[in-house]
Legacy VTK file of the C-alpha trace (Angstrom):
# vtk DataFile Version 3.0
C-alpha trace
ASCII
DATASET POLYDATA
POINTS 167 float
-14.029 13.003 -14.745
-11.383 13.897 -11.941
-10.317 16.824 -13.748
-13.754 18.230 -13.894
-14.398 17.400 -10.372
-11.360 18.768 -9.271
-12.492 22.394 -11.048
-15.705 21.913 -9.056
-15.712 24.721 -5.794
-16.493 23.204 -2.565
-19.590 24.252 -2.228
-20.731 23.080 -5.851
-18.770 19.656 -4.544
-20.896 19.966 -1.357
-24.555 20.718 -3.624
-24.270 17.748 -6.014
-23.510 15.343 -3.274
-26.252 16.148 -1.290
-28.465 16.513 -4.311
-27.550 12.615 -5.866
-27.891 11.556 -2.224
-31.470 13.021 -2.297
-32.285 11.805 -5.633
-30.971 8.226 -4.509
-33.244 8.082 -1.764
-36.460 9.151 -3.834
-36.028 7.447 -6.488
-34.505 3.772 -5.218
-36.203 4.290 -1.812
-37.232 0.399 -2.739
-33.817 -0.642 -2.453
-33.417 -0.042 0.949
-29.627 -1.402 2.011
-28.099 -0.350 -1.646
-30.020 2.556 -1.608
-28.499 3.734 1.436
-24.894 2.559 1.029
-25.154 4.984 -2.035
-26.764 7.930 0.010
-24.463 7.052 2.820
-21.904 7.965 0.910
-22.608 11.098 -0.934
-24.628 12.531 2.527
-21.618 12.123 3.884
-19.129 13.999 1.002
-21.599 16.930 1.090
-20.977 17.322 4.951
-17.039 16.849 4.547
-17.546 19.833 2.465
-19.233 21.736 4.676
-23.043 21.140 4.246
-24.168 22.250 8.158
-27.941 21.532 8.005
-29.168 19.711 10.322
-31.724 17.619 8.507
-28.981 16.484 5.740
-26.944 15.349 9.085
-29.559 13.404 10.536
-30.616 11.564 7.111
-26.676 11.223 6.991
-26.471 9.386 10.010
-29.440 7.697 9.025
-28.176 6.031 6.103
-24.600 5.311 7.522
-26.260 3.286 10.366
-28.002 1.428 7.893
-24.973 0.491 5.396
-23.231 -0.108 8.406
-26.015 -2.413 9.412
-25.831 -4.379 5.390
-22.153 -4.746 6.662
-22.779 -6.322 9.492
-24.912 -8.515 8.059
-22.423 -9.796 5.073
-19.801 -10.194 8.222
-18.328 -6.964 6.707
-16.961 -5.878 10.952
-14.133 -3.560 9.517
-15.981 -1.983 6.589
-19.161 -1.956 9.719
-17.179 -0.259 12.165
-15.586 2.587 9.821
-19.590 3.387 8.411
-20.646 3.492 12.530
-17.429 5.755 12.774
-18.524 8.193 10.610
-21.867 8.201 11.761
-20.559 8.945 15.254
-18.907 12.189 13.306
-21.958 13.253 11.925
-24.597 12.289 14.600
-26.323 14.874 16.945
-27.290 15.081 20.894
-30.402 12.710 19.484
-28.480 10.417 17.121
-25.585 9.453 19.052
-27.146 6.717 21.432
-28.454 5.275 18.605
-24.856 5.435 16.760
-22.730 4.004 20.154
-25.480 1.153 20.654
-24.400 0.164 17.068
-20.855 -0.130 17.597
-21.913 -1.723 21.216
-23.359 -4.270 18.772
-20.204 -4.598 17.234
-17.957 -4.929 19.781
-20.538 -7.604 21.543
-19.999 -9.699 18.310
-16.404 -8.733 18.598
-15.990 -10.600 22.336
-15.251 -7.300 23.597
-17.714 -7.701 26.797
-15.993 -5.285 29.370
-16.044 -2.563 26.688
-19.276 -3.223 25.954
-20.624 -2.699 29.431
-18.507 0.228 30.123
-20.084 1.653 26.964
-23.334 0.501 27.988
-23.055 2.806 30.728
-22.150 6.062 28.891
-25.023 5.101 26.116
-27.434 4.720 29.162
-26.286 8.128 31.143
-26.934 10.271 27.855
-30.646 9.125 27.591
-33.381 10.996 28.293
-36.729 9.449 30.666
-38.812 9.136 27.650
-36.302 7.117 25.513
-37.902 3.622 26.702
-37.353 1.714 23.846
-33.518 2.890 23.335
-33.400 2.288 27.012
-35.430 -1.268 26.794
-32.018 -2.114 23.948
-28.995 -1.055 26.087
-31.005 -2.765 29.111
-30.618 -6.046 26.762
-27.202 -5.893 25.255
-26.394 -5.119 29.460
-28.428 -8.215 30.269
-26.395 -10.357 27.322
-23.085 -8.943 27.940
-23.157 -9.962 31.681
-24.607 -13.499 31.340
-21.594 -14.124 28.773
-19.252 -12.524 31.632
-20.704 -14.682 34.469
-22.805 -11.949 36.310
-26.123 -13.732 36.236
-27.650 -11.710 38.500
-26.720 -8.641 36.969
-27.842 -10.190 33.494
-31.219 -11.349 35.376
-31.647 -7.796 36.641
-31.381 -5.888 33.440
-33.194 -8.254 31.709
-36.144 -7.203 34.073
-35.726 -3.502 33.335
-35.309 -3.920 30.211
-39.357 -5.377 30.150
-40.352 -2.844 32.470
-38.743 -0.057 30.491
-40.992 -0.507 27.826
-44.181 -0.589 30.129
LINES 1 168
167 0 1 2 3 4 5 6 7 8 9 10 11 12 13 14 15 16 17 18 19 20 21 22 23 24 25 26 27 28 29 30 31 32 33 34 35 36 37 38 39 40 41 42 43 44 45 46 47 48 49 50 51 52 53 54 55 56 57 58 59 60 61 62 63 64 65 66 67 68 69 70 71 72 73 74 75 76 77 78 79 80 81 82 83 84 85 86 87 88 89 90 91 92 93 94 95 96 97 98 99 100 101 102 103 104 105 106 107 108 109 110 111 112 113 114 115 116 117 118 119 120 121 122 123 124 125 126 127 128 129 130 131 132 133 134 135 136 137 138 139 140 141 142 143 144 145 146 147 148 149 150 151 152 153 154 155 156 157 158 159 160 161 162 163 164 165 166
């Protein structure tokens, strides 16, 4: 099987990975978390080997933020972190919010409060007016990261926006 891959040219390489990727996600749509771990993977092999659209990208990032989200939840941090990473890699002007609030995430479950705030702040600069809800999130994780660092009125503050945000 290697030896036939490795006759493959790149852009045959890049073709079939975004084509299984595609396929995954039609046909085993139902099984969400697997289903993307699998896509993650190959979306992300057909960009390392050049795919450029822009739609293959954002599923990409899609379905890395997902896995990335299955190993979170199975307490998976390191295997977590490297799927956000890649994400991050692939993600657009739109995307990448979405991609630092994940590792945010991560590094709030890490203990890693000060980074998380200065992060926070970066996430929150690159969003546009009409990204309430997004804005509503970092608002919280702000409002969560300060009460754990003993700035209650900060944490009481943000907690406010973050309500009013989505009004």
């Amino acid at each position: 099987r290697d030896v036939v891959y490795s006759t493959l040219p790149r852009h045959e390489r890049r073709d079939l990975h975004r084509q299984v990727a595609e396929w995954i996600q039609n046909v085993a749509s139902d099984r969400g978390i697997e289903a993307a771990e699998l896509a993650a993977y190959h979306y992300g092999e057909s960009l390392g080997y050049g795919e450029d659209d822009p739609a293959v990208s954002k599923r990409a990032v899609e379905s890395l933020l997902t896995a990335s989200e299955a190993a979170f939840s199975r307490a998976d941090l390191e295997a977590a972190r490297a799927l956000i990473d890649r994400a991050l890699e692939f993600a657009d002007d739109d995307a990448r919010p979405i991609a630092r609030l994940a590792l945010t995430r991560l590094e709030y479950t890490e203990g890693r409060f000060e980074s998380v705030l200065k992060e926070l702040e970066v996430i929150e600069a690159q969003l546009e007016p009409d990204d309430a809800e997004l804005r509503s999130d970092v608002l919280a994780w702000r409002s969560r990261a300060c009460w754990l660092t003993g700035r209650w009125d900060e944490s009481l503050s943000s907690a406010n926006a973050a309500v009013t945000a989505l009004h």
